[in-house]
LUMBAZA-94265 format. One record per residue (C-alpha): y, x, z. Coordinates in steps of 0.1 Angstrom, whole numbers, plus 2048, in hexadecimal, padded with zeros to 3 digits. Last residue first. Layout:
YXZ/...
END
This chain:
D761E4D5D/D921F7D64/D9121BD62/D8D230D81/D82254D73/D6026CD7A/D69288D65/D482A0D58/D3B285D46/D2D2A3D28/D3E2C2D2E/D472CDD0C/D4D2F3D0A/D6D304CFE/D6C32BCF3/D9133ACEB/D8F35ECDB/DB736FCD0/DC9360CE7/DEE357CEA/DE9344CF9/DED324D0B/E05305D0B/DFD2E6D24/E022C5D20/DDA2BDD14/DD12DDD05/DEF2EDCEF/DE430DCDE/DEC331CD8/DE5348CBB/DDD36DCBC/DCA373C9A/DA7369C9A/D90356CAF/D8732FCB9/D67325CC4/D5A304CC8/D392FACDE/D2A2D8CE4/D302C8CC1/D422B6CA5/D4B2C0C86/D692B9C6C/D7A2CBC50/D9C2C0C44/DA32BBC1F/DB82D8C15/DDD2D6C1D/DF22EAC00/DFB310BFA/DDF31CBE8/DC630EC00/DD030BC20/DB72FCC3D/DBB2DAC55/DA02DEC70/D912C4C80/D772C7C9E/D6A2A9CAF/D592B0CD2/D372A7CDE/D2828BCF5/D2C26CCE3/D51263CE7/D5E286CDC/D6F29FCF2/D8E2ADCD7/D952C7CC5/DAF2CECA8/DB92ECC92/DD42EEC7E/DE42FEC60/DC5311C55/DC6331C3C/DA133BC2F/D9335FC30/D9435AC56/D74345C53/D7231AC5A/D56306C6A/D44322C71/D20319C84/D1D324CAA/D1E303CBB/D412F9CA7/D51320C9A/D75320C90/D8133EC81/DA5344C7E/DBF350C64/DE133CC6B/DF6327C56/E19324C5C/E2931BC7D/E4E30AC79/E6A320C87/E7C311CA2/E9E304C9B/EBD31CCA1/ED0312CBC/EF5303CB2/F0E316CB6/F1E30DCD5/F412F8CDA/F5F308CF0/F542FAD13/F6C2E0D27/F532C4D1B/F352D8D24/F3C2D7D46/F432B5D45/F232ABD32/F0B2C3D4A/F1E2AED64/F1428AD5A/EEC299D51/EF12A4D78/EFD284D81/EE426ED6E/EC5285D79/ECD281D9C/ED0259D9B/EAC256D89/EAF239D70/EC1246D54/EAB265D51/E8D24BD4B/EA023ED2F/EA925DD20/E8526AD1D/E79285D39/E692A4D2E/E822BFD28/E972D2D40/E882F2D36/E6E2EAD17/E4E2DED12/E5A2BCD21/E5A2AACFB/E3B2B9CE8/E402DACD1/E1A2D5CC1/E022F2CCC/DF8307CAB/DDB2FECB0/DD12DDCC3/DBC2D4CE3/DB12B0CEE/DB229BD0B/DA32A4D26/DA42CCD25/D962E0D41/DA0308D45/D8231ED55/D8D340D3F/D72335D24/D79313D1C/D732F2D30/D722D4D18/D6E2AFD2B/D5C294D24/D64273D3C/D4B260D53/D5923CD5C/D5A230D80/D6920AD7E/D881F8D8A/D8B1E5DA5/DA01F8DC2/DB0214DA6/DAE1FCD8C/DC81EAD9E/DE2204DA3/DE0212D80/DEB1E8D74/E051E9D91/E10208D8A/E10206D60/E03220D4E/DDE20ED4E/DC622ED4A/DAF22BD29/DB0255D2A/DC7253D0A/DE023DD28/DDA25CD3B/DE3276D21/E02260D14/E1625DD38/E2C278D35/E4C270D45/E40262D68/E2724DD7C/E0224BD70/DF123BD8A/DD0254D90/DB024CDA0/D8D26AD9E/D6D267DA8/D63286DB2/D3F296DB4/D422A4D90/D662B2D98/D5B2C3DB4/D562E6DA7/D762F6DB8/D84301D98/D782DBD89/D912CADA6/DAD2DDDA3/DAA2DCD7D/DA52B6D79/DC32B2D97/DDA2CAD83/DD02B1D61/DDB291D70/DFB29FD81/E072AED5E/DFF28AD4D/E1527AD66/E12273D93/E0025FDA5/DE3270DB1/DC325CDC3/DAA26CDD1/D8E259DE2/D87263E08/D69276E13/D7E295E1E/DA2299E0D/DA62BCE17/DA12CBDF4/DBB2B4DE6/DD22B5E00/DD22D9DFC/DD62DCDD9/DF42C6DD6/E022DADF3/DFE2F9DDD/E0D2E8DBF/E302DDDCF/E3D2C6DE9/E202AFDF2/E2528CDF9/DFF283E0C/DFC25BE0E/DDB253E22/DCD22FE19/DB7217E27/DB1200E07/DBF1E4DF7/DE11DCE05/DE8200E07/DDE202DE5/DF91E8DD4/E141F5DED/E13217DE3/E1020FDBC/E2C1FDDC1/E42218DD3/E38232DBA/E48219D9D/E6321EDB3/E6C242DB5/E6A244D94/E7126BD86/E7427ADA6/E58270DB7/E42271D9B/E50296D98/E4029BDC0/E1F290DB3/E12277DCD/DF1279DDF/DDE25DDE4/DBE260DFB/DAD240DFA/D95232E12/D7D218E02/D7E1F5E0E/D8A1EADE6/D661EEDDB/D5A201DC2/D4A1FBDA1/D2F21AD91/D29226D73/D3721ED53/D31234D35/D47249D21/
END
């Protein structure tokens, strides 16, 4: 991750704000607003769903993007912009507003709006790795097998109680779920998920087996590295028990073997039965502070 580039707070901005943000904190959105408007020419787009999201994006001209949205925002914009192959030519701004905040904070993103906010107008371009696997999916943060049940993965899910608190339409709906259910004969309770056991895979790191399907592993790890190359880890079975992991890094890892599926960044996948990822070295131009 190298620094590349300052910029200076005269530059147009084109700020486009995640309809959930919206939602979710209203007013940490209003703050970030302020702080860029009285730093740059801005032009606020408040999109309504993914397809306006797109559109702003694509139409945003020689102005500096900036979304303000959570972890799910960060990664659509990543996407949006790599399918259309501009993500090397854009530098890229987001204030991390929302539930899941961990992916851009992991990024070295301030999480707070007026820290964000700032680093937007004076921070500095940094160039972040990036895996891009076979079926033109990017991951920024890392990738696991089997994917880890995260808080949001489910219907309803994703916001903590505290931040539910806050939001006026959350707090009445979450009052009349509780009424409803209070005039309800009581459920059994759901069955928990089953755990995942070990799974037969072979995991290949620039064309070199890390790992066979003769041996059991319980999970399988990758992440962009700091240097240039990713860090594989796999935790195998052997006769019952956690083996020592086994680590490499490289350009290239292949995963194949029984269906499986996969969490990359806040996203689940799969199943799949052949995943290839590549390391794109400084493929994400990011505002960090300096």
């Amino acid at each position: 991750m190298a620094e590349v580039a300052t910029f200076a707070t005269s530059d147009q901005l084109l700020v486009v704000i995640d309809p959930m943000a919206r939602a979710m904190d209203g007013e940490s959105v209003r703050i970030a607003k302020d702080v860029l408007s009285a730093g740059a020419a801005t032009k606020v787009c408040l999109p309504d769903g993914p397809d306006e999201f797109a559109r702003a994006l694509a139409r945003r001209g020689s102005r500096r993007p900036v979304v303000i949205g959570d972890d799910s925002a960060l990664v659509r914009t990543v996407s949006l912009l790599h399918r259309r192959r501009e993500l090397a030519e854009c530098v890229l701004s987001v204030v991390p507003v929302g539930a899941m905040l961990s992916l851009a904070g992991s990024l070295g993103v301030p999480t707070g709006a007026v820290a964000a906010a700032r680093a937007v107008l004076d921070g500095v371009e940094r160039r972040l790795d990036v895996l891009v696997d076979d079926s033109d999916g990017v991951v920024l943060g890392g990738l696991r097998i089997p994917p880890v049940h995260a808080v949001g993965a489910g219907a309803g899910a994703g916001a903590p109680e505290g931040a539910e608190s806050g939001v006026p339409w959350l707090r009445s709906a979450r009052s009349l779920v509780r009424a409803l259910g209070a005039t309800r004969p009581p459920r059994e309770p759901a069955a928990a998920p089953p755990v995942a056991g070990p799974a037969r895979l072979r995991v290949e790191v620039d064309g070199v087996t890390l790992v066979d399907l003769d041996q059991p592993v319980r999970e399988v790890s990758v992440t962009p590295g700091p240097v240039g190359s990713a860090a594989v880890e796999v935790h195998p079975v052997s006769v019952g028990a956690d083996a020592l992991p086994l680590r490499a890094s490289g350009r290239q890892v292949t995963v194949s073997g029984a269906d499986f599926r996969y969490r990359a960044d806040a996203t689940v996948s799969g199943p799949v039965r052949r995943r290839t990822w590549i390391l794109h070295e400084g493929a994400l131009g990011l505002m960090l502070p300096g």
